[in-house]
ZAKOLVO-173385 format. One line per 4 residues: their letters; for each residue x, y, z of C-alpha. Coordinates in pm, whole numbers, plus 50000, padded with zeros to 5 digits. Example, Ala and Ser with C-alpha at 12.3 -4.5 7.8 and 13.67 -1.06 7.14 Angstrom:
# residues 2
as = 51230:49550:50780; 51367:49894:50714
END
This chain:
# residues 379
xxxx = 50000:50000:50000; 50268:50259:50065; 50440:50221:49754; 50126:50197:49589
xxxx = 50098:50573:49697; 50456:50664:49656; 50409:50542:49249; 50118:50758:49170
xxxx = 50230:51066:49378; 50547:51063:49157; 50301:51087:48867; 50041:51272:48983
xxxx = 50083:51605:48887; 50020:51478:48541; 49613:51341:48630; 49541:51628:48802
xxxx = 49683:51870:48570; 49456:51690:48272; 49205:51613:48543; 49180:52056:48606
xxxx = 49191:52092:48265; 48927:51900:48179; 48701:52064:48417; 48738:52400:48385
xxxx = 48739:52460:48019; 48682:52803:47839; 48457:52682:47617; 48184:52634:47876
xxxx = 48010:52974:47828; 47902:52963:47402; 47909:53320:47275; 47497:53309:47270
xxxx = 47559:53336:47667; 47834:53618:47614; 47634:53830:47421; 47340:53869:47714
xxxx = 47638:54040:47937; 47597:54408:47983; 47881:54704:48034; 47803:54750:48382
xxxx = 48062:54671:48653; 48053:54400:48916; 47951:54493:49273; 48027:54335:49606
xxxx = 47846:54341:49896; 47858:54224:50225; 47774:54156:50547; 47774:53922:50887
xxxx = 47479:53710:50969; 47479:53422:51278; 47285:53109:51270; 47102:52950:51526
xxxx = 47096:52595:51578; 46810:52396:51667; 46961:52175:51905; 47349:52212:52070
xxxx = 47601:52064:51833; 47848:51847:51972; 48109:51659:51789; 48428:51482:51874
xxxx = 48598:51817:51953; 48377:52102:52054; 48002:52206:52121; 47842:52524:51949
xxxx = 47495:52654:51949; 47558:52907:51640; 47741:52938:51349; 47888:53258:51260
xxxx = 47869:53339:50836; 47931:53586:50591; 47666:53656:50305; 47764:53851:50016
xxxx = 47598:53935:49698; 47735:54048:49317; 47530:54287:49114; 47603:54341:48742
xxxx = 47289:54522:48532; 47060:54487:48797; 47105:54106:48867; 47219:53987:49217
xxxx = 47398:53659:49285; 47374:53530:49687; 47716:53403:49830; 47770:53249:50119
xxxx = 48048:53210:50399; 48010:52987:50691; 48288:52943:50933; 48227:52693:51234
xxxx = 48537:52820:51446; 48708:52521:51443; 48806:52613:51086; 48987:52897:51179
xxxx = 48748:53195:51031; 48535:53423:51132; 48290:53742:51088; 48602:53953:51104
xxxx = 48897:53766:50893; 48570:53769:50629; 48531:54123:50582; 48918:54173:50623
xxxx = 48960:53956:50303; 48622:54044:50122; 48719:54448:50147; 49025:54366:49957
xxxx = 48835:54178:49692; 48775:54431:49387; 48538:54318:49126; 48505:54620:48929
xxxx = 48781:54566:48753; 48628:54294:48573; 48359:54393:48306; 48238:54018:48221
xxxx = 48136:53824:48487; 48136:53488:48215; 48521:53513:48307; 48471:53304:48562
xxxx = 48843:53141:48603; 49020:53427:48559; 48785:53625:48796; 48826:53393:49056
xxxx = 49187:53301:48963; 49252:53632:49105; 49035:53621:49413; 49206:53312:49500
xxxx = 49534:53509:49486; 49430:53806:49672; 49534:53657:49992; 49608:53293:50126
xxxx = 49389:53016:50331; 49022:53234:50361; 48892:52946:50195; 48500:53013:50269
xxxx = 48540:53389:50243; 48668:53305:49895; 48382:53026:49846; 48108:53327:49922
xxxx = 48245:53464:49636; 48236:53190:49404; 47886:53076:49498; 47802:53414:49435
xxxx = 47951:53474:49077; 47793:53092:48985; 47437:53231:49087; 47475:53545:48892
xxxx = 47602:53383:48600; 47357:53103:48613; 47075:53367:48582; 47240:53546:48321
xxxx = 47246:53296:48150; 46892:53192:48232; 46978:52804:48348; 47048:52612:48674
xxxx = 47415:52524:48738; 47287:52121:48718; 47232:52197:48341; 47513:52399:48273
xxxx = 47694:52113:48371; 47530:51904:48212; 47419:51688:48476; 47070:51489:48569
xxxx = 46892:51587:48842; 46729:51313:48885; 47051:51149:48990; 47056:51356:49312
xxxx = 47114:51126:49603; 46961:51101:49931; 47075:51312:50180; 47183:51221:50568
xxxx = 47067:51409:50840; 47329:51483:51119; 47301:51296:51477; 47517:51537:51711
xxxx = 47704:51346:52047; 47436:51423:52327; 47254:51192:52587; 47097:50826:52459
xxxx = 46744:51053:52603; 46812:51320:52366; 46972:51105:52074; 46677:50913:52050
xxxx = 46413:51203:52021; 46653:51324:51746; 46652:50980:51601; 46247:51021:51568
xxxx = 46242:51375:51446; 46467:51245:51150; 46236:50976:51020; 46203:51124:50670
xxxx = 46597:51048:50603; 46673:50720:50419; 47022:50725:50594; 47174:50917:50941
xxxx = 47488:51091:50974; 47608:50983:51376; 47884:51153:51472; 48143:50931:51710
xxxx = 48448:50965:51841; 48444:50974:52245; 48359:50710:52471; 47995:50688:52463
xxxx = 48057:50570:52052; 47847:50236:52103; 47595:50389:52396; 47504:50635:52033
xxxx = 47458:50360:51834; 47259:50164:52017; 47056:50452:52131; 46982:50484:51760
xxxx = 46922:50126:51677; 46641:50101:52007; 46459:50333:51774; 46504:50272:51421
xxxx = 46706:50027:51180; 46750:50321:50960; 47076:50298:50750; 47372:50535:50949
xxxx = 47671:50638:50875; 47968:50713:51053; 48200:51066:51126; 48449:51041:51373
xxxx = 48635:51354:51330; 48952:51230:51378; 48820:51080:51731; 49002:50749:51676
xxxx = 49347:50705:51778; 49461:50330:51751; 49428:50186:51442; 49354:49887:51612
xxxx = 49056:49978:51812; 48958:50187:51533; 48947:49865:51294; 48711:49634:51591
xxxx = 48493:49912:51581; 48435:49936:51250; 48361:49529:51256; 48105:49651:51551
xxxx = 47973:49894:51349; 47934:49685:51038; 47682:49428:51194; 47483:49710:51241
xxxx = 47406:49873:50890; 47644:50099:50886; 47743:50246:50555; 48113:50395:50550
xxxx = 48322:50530:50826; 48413:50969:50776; 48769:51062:50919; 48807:50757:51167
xxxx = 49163:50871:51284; 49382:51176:51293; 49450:51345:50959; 49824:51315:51030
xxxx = 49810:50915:51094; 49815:50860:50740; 49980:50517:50712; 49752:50405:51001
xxxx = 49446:50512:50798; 49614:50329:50494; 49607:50040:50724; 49251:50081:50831
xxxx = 49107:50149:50515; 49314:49809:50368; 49127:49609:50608; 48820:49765:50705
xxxx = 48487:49606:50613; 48402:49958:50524; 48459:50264:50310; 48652:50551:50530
xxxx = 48624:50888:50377; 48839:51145:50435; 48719:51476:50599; 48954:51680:50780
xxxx = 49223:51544:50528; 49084:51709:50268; 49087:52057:50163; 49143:52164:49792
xxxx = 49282:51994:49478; 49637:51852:49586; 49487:51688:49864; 49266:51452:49653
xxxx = 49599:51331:49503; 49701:51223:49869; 49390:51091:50003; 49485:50824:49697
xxxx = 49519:50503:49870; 49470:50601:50164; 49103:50614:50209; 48841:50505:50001
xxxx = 48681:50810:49946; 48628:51216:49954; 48425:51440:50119; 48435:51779:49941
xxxx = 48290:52144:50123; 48253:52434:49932; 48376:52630:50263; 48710:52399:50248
xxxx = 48796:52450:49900; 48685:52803:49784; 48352:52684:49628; 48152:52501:49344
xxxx = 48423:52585:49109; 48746:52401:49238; 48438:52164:49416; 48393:52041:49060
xxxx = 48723:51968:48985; 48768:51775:49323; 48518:51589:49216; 48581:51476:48852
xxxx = 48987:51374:49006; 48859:51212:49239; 48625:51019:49020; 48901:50975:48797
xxxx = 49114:50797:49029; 48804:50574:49148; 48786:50662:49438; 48379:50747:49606
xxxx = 48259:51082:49601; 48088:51260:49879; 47931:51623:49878; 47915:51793:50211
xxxx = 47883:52149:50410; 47892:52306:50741; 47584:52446:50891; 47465:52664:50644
xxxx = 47178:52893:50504; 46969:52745:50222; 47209:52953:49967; 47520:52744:50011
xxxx = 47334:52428:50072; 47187:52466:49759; 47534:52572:49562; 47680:52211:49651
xxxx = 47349:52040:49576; 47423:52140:49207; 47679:51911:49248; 47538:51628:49417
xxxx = 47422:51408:49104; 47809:51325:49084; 47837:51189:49428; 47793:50857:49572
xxxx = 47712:50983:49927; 47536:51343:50043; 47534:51515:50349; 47377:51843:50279
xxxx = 47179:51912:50590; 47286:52210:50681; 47023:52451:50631; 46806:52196:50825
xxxx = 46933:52207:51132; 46906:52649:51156; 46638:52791:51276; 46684:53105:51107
xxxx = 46713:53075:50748; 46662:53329:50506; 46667:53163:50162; 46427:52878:49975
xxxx = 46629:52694:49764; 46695:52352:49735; 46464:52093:49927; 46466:51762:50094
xxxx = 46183:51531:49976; 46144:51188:50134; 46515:51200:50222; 46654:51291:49849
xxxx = 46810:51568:49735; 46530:51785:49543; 46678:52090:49286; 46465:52332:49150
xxxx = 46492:52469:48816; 46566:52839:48892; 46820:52957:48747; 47208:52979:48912
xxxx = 47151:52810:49216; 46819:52831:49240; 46713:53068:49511; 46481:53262:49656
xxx = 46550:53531:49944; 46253:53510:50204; 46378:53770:50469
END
């Protein structure tokens, strides 16, 4: 396994070079589209907005009760496009690093907005990490293009939406009492996202199970420290419907994961590992899969191109987001008929949201056909 890895590193700035380029071609955008572009400038706007959870979230690592995010907007000839930063603090944003980075960010310069790599190329490059102040950007530009252009960002891309998985609906660590009456407000989700990695792993699970044989699946954020006890657990864990295993062990353990994921009855995808493009090349052989956030990796544009390497290399796909407003919720769910897995319930579990946009029927994945991302501001 480890010079499995060692091979394809050597070649793989090649794949993802062709892999990028495939993606993110100029032809996209056929001159039909670039004639509806106006002489106006771009203009961007923001400002800070805090989410409320419904219920405390507790993970591996830290509790919260909000979410701290950043919307923006772009307006070119009178059309807006909504953007989107959200930055659970464990990512190392906030409110203020946002509007640091987004006052630098000067779209004016650019007169058409359909020059979408080059436009973002340089908002990429206006300062380093910011990674979801960057994304509110990007969703932004994709929903004002998409209306330009009069089409959802599913069709641009010329993707089905009636591929669109299901999507799981987040379990937080809390009491078996409380677990349980989560457990039963969640019975319109085909599959559970429960998230492990303390000491009460197997008290959660079988909290869960006392109430529903509901497929789950598994994040650990990192919570895992011994390969060995990670691997019985996943055994555990497999006689109980359990459908892959997110971030079982530190990022940092990566030949332990290697291990793990060699042996394990189950996929492990990688979470924390993974953060933009170079790191799909070294999740290779090491896990079994991705899980790609528009706040991780500056949004749906390098998303995409996660996405299609990843596939490339065979490994699974996953789509997923922090808690979030219905606006970038619905940016990755434009995405999400790629993906093998979803876990786009953020919006869901806010009690304050201030978009409609994409919706969760019967547990799938449901896009509308507005156009960019398909919203609709209702506050």
């Amino acid at each position: 396994m480890k010079q499995k890895r060692r091979d394809f590193i050597k070649s793989a700035g090649v794949l993802t070079t062709s892999a990028i380029a495939f993606s993110s071609s100029s032809s996209m955008f056929g001159k039909n589209y670039l004639s509806k572009t106006g002489s106006g400038k771009m203009k961007l706007t923001f400002k800070p907005y805090t989410l409320e959870l419904k219920h405390v979230f507790t993970i591996a690592t830290s509790s919260r009760t909000t979410t701290p995010v950043m919307l923006t907007e772009i307006e070119y000839d009178g059309i807006i496009g909504y953007g989107e930063a959200s930055m659970p603090p464990y990512l190392g944003e906030s409110q203020e690093s946002a509007a640091k980075f987004l006052s630098k960010v000067n779209l004016s310069q650019f007169n058409d907005p359909f020059e979408m790599e080059k436009i973002l190329d340089y908002v990429d490059a206006v300062d380093a990490n910011n990674t979801a102040a960057k994304a509110s950007v990007d969703i932004a530009l994709h929903d004002l293009v998409g209306k330009l252009i009069g089409k959802p960002w599913y069709k641009i891309w010329g993707l089905d939406k009636e591929k669109t998985p299901v999507t799981s609906f987040t379990i937080g660590i809390d009491t078996t009492e409380v677990v349980k009456e989560k457990t039963k407000e969640a019975a319109e989700f085909k599959i559970l996202k429960v998230k492990l990695g303390r000491d009460t792993d197997k008290q959660m699970i079988e909290a869960i199970r006392s109430v529903t044989d509901t497929a789950l699946c598994v994040d650990v954020n990192q919570g895992w420290t011994d390969k060995e006890f990670a691997l019985d657990m996943i055994h555990w864990l497999n006689e109980r419907n359990i459908k892959f295993v997110e971030q079982p062990m530190p990022k940092t353990q990566i030949d332990d994961i290697a291990w793990l994921t060699e042996k394990s009855p189950l996929p492990t995808i990688a979470d924390e590992s993974i953060q933009r493009i170079p790191d799909v090349v070294k999740a290779y052989g090491v896990y079994s899969g991705v899980n790609v956030k528009l706040m991780k990796c500056t949004g749906m544009r390098e998303a995409h191109k996660m996405l299609n390497l990843a596939d490339s290399l065979g490994m699974k796909l996953m789509i997923g987001c922090m808690t979030e407003t219905s606006c970038a919720i619905s940016a990755a769910s434009h995405l999400s008929p790629m993906v093998d897995f979803a876990d786009l319930d953020g919006a869901l579990l806010i009690g304050n949201d201030i978009f409609d946009g994409m919706k969760v029927i019967d547990g799938k994945v449901t896009l509308n056909d507005r156009p960019g991302i398909g919203l609709k501001k209702i506050k």
